[in-house]
Legacy VTK file of the C-alpha trace (Angstrom):
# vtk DataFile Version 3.0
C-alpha trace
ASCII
DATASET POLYDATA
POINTS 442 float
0.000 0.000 0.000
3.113 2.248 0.666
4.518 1.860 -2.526
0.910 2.491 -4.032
0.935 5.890 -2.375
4.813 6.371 -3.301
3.466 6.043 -7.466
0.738 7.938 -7.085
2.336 10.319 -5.771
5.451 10.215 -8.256
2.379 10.630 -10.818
0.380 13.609 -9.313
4.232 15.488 -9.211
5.148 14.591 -12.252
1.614 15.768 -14.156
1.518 18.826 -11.890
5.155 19.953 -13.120
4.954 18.619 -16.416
2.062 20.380 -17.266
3.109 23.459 -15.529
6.273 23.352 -17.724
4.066 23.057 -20.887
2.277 26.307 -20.441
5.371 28.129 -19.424
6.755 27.420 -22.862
3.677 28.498 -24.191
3.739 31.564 -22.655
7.366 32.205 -23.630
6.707 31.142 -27.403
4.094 33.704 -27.104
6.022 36.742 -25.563
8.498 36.192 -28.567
5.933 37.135 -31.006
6.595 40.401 -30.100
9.248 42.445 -32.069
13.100 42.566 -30.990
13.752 44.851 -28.029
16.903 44.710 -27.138
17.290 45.854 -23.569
21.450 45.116 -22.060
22.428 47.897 -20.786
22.645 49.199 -17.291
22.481 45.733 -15.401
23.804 46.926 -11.974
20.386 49.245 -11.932
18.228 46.150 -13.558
19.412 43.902 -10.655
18.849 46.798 -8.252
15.684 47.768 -9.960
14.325 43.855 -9.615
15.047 43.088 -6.297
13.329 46.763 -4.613
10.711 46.413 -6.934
9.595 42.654 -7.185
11.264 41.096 -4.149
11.031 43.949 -1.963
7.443 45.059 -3.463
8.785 48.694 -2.898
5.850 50.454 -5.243
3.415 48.729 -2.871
4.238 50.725 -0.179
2.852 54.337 -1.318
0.000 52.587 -0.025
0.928 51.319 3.122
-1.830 49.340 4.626
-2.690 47.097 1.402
0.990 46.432 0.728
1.120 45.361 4.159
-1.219 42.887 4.049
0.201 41.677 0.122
3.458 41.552 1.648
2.183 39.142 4.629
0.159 36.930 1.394
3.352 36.945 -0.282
5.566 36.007 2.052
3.318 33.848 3.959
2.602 31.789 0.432
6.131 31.582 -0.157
7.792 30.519 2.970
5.319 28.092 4.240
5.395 26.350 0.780
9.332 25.478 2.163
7.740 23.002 3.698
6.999 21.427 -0.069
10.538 20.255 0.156
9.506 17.993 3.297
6.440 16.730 1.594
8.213 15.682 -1.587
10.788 13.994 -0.126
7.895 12.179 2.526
5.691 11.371 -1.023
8.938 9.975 -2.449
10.314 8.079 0.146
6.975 7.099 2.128
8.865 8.887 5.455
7.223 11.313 8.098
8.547 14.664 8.904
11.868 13.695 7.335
13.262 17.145 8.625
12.725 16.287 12.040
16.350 15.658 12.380
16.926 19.477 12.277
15.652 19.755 16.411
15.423 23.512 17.840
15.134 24.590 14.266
12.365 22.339 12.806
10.633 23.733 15.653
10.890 26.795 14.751
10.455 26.540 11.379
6.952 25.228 12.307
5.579 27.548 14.470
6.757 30.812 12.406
4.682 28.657 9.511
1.696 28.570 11.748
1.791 32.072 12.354
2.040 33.143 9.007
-0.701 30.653 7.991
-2.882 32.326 10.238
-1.709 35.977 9.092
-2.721 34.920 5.555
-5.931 33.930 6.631
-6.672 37.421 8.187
-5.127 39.245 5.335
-6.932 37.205 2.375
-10.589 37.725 4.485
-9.536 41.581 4.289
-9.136 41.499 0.504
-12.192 39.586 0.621
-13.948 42.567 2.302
-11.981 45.263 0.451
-13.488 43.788 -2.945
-16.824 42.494 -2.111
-18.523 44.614 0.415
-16.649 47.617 1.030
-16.431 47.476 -3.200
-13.735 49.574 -3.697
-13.975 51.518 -7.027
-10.872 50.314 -8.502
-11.874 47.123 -8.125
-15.640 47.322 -9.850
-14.673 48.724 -13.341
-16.559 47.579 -16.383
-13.281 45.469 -17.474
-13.430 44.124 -14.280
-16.560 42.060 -14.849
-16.864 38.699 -15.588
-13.735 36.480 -15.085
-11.174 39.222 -13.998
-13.463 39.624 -10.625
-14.225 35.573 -10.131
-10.103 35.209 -10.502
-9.735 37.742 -8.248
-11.860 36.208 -5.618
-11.065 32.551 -6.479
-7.197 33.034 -5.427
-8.551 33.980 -2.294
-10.860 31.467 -1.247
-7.722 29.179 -2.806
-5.506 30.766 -0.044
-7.837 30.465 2.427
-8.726 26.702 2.157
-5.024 25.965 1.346
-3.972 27.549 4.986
-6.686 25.986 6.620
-5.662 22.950 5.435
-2.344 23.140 6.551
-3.128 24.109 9.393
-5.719 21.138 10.243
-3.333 18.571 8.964
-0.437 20.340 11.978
-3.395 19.951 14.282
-4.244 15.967 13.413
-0.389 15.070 13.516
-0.105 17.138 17.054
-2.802 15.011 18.377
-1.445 11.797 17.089
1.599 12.386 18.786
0.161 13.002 21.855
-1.446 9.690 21.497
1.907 8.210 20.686
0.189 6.651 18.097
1.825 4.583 15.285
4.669 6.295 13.397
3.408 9.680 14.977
5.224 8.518 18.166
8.967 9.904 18.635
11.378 9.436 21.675
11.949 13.400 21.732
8.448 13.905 22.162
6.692 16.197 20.667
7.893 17.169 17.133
7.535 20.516 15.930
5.941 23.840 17.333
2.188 24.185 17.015
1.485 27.877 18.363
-2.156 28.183 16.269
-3.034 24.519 15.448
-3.255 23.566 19.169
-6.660 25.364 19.341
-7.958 23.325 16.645
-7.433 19.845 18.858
-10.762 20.402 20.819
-13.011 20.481 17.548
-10.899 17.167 16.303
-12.117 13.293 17.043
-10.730 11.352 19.500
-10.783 8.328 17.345
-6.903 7.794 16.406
-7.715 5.955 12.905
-10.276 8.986 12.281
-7.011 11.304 13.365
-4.928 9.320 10.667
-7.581 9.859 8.057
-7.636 13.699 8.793
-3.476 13.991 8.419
-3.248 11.627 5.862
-6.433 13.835 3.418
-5.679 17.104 4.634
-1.780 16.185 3.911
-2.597 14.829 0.175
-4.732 18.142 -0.253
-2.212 20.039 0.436
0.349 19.369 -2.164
-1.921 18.663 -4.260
-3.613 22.569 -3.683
-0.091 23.587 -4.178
0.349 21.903 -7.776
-3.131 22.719 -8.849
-2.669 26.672 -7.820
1.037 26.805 -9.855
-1.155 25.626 -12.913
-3.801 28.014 -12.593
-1.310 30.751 -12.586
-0.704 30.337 -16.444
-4.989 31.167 -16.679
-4.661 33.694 -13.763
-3.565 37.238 -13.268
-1.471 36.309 -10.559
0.741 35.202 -13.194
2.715 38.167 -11.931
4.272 35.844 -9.056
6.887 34.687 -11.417
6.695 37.240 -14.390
7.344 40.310 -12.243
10.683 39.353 -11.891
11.509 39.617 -15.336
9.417 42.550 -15.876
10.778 44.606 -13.524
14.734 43.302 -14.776
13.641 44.257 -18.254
11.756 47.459 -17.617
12.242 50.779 -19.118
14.956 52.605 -16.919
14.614 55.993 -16.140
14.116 58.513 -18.106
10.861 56.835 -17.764
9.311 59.951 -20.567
11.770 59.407 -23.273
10.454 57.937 -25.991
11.938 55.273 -28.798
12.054 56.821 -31.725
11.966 55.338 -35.143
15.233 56.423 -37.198
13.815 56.335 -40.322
10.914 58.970 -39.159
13.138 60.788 -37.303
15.124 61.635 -40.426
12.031 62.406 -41.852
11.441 64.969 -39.370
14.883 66.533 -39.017
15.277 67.082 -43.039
11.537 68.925 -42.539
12.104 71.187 -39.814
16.075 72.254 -41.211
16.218 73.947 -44.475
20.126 73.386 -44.515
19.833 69.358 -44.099
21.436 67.658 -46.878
18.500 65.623 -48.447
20.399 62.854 -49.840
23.546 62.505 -47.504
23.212 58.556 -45.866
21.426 57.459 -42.898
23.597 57.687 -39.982
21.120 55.451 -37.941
21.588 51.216 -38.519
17.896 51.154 -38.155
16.285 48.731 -40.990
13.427 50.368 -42.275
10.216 48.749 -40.719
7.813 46.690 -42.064
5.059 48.814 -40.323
4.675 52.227 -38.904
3.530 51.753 -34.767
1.941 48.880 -34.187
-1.308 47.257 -35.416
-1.565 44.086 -33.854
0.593 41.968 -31.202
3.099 41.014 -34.166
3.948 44.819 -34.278
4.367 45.437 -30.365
7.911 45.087 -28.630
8.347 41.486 -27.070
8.318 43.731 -23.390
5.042 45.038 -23.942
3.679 41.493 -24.325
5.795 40.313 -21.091
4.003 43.193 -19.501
0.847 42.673 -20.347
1.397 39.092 -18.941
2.552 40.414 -15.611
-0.386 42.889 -14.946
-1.608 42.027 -12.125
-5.078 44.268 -12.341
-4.641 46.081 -9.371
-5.734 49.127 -11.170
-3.364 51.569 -9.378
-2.443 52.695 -12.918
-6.639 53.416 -13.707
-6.722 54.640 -10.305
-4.219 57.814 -11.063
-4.731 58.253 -14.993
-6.138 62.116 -15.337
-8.274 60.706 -18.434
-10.435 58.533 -16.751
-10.755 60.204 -13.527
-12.592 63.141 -16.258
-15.057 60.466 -17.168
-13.502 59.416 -20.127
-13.080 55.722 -21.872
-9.588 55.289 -21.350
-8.406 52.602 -18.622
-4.690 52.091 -18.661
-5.594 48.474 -16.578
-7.601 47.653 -19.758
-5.030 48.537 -22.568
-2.676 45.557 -20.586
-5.607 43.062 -20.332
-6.562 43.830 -24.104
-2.948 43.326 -25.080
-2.967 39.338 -22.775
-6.170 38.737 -24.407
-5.220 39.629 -27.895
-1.778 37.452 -27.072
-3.789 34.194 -25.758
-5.949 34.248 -28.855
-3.543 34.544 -31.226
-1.519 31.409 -29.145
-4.607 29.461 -29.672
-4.695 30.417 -33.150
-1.206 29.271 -33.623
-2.171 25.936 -31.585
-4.914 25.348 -33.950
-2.774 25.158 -36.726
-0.013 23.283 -36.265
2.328 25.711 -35.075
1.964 28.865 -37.493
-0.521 31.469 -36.988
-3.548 31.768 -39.700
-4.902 35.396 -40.621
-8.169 35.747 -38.419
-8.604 39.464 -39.764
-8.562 41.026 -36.451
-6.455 42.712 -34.826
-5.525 44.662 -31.241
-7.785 47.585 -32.887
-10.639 45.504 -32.093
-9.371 45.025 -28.693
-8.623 48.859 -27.887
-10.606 51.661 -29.704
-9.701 54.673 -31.089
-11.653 56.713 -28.199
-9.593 54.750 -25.641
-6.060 55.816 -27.597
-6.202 59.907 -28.259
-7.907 60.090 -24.425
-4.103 59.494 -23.390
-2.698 62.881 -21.968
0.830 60.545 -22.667
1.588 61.929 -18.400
3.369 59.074 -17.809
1.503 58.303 -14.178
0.248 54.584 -14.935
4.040 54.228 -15.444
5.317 55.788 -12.531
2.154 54.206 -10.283
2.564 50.211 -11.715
3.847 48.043 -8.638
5.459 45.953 -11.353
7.230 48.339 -13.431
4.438 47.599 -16.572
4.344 50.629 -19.379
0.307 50.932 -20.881
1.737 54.336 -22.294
4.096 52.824 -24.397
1.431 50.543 -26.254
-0.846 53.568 -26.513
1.840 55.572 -27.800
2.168 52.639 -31.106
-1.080 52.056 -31.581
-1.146 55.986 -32.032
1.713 55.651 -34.393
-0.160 53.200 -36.941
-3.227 55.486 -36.930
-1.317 58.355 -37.863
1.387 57.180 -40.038
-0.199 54.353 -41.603
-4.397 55.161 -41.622
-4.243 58.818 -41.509
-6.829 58.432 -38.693
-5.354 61.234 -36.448
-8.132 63.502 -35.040
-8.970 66.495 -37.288
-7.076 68.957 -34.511
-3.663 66.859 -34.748
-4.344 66.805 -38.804
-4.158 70.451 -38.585
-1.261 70.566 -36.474
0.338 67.938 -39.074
-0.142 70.444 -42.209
0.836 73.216 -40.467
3.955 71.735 -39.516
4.486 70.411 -42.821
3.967 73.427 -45.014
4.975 76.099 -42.382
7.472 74.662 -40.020
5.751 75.049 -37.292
2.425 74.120 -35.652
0.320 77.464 -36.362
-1.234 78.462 -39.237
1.227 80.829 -40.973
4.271 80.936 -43.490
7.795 80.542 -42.474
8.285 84.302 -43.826
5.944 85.830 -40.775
7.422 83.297 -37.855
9.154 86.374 -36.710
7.100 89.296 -36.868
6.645 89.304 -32.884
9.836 90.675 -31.950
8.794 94.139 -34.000
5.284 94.119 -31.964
LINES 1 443
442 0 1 2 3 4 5 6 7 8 9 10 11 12 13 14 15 16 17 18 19 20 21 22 23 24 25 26 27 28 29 30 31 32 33 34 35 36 37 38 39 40 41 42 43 44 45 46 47 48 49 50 51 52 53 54 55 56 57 58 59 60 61 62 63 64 65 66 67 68 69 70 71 72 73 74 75 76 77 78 79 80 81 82 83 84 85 86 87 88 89 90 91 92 93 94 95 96 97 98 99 100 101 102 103 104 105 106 107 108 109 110 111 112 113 114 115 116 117 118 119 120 121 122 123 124 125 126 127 128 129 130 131 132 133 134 135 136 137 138 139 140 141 142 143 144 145 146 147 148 149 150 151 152 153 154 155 156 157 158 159 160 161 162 163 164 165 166 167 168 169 170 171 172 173 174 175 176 177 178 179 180 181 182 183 184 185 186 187 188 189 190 191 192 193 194 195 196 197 198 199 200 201 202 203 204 205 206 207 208 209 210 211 212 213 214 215 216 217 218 219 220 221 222 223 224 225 226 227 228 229 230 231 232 233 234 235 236 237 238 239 240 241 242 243 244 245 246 247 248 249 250 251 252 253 254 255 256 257 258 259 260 261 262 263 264 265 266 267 268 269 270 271 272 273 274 275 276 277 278 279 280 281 282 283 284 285 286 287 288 289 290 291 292 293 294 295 296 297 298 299 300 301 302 303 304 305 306 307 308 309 310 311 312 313 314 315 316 317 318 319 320 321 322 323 324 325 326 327 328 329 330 331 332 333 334 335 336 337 338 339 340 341 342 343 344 345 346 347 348 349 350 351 352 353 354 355 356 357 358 359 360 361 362 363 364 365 366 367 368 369 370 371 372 373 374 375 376 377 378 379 380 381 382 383 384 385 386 387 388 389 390 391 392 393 394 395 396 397 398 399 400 401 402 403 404 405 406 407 408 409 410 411 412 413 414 415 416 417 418 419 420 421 422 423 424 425 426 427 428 429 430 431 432 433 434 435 436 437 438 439 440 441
């Protein structure tokens, strides 16, 4: 029966990884669909940049009581799942608190899991509140609705069970050692610190072979919670676990307002605006000239703006502070990153469908985003400077702008204007070059 337990366990692992592995490719493969963006410069600020901003969580903190409470879900997640390593090697090897060995430590490493178990449980309910009765604006926009807000609240009731889980299994395997019962017994007594589960003994059956049952199901629940929830991340917004630590590596270094320019329009520009440019003297710039102005679709995007749309973790912090829609207009910078992931997974499925290459659906990110959404854009740069993960919805709004204008001629009539004017007079007003100067004689 051991060895039973041993495969199927061997089995659950390897599907939960394998699988895992799978969609992480995917993802990857899709990312790369993006254009070339080289980014290698500056790695002493990238590391630096990464570890304040994704292991540290230092954006959080310009709102210090929620990134309190995400740092205790973070950290709580991540450190109790140490104890993984125990259960694998347990699963593997059919043993029982194989770390026991470690004494004082083990101890300890028990009871600070409790109490962050418990933290997480108080933190998650708080969320819970925060989104669902308290209904906090940011989190009950119209892109919201519909899977974004069932995610959302799914991950939590997924924390919350997973905690409670672990700690009713700690609770079972105290009181089974109290019993001295079976393989539960030890020499040392008891094994482990139990600060919280301790309190959970009263409301637990006396009945050691009921115990057993409890430990044994609440102990295959919980790795198996933990290799269902890494799967889900791939269909989840809290994707962002892993991803923001490339995004924030590969994100745009300050100065955060200076934009890429294309080479071959900037000559463009430059030969315009000076009369004395040499029309037909080489490019100085290496740039190849591109196969489309801005960007239409995903294809047309840098491979960074996919990687950040992949990361956003819909906190809406960026919404929250954008000057267009707090005027009531369409614009949601939260929305421009979810259009671009949604836009991304269809395409992938596209690609899926057909053998590996993707098949001309006739759509495009345009159908995604609309043209009200992109000229709202005052181009401020706050969504930037607000994102806890470093992502850039300017920078997406800024290309999609560049198609329209350079490629549809679908600028509004005011920039149109501005366009002309600049083209036949040098300027943006409505006058000759020959009169640009007639206010120093007024």
């Amino acid at each position: 029966m051991q060895y039973l337990d041993n495969l199927l366990f061997v089995i659950l692992l390897a599907a939960g990884i394998g699988y895992f592995a799978r969609n992480v490719r995917k993802t990857i493969r899709n990312i790369k669909l993006g254009r070339p963006y080289p980014v290698n410069d500056r790695k002493g600020e990238r590391w630096r940049n990464m570890l304040l901003k994704a292991l540290g969580q230092k954006k959080m903190f310009k709102r210090p009581v929620p990134a309190l409470l995400h740092l205790v879900v973070y950290l709580g997640f991540i450190i109790i799942n140490i104890e993984v390593i125990e259960i694998i090697i347990d699963g593997l090897f059919g043993t029982h608190r194989v770390l026991r060995f470690m004494g004082g430590f083990y101890n300890f490493l028990i009871g600070a899991f409790e109490i962050l178990a418990i933290l997480v449980i108080v933190a998650v309910t708080v969320f819970w509140i925060r989104r669902n009765v308290l209904k906090l604006l940011r989190f009950n926009m119209p892109e919201m609705e519909g899977w974004p807000k069932r995610d959302a609240n799914l991950i939590l009731y997924f924390e919350f069970v997973l905690m409670s889980a672990f700690l009713t299994m700690n609770a079972a395997d105290l009181k089974l050692q109290m019993m001295q019962y079976g393989h539960y017994a030890s020499h040392s007594g008891i094994v482990g610190s139990f600060p919280i589960s301790r309190f959970l003994l009263g409301i637990l059956p006396d009945n050691p072979e009921a115990l057993v049952a409890i430990e044994r199901s609440m102990w295959w629940f919980h790795i198996a919670g933990i290799l269902v929830f890494l799967n889900y991340l791939y269909f989840s917004k809290h994707f962002h676990i892993l991803l923001a630590f490339p995004n924030t590596y590969f994100a745009k270094l300050p100065p955060l307002a200076k934009w890429d320019n294309l080479e071959s329009v900037k000559r463009e520009v430059e030969l315009m605006m000076d009369p004395n440019a040499d029309p037909y003297a080489a490019p100085t710039g290496d740039e190849p000239e591109p196969e489309r102005f801005g960007a239409k679709d995903i294809f047309d995007l840098k491979w960074i703006n996919i990687l950040n749309a992949y990361t956003c973790t819909e906190c809406g912090r960026c919404t929250d502070v954008c000057p267009a829609n707090n005027t009531g207009k369409k614009l949601s910078p939260r929305k421009i990153m979810m259009d671009v992931r949604d836009r991304t997974e269809e395409v992938g499925k596209n690609i899926d469908a057909n053998g590996g290459t993707f098949k001309d659906d006739g759509k495009s990110l345009m159908d995604y985003i609309s043209h009200e959404e992109i000229w709202a854009c005052t181009t401020c740069n706050a969504c930037v400077e607000e994102c806890p993960v470093e992502n850039n919805p300017m920078d997406v709004i800024v290309q999609l702008r560049q198609y329209l204008v350079m490629e549809e001629s679908a600028a509004p009539a005011e920039l149109n204007m501005m366009f002309t004017n600049v083209e036949n007079n040098g300027a943006p007003w409505q006058y000759s070059q020959a009169d640009r100067l007639n206010w120093v004689n007024e």
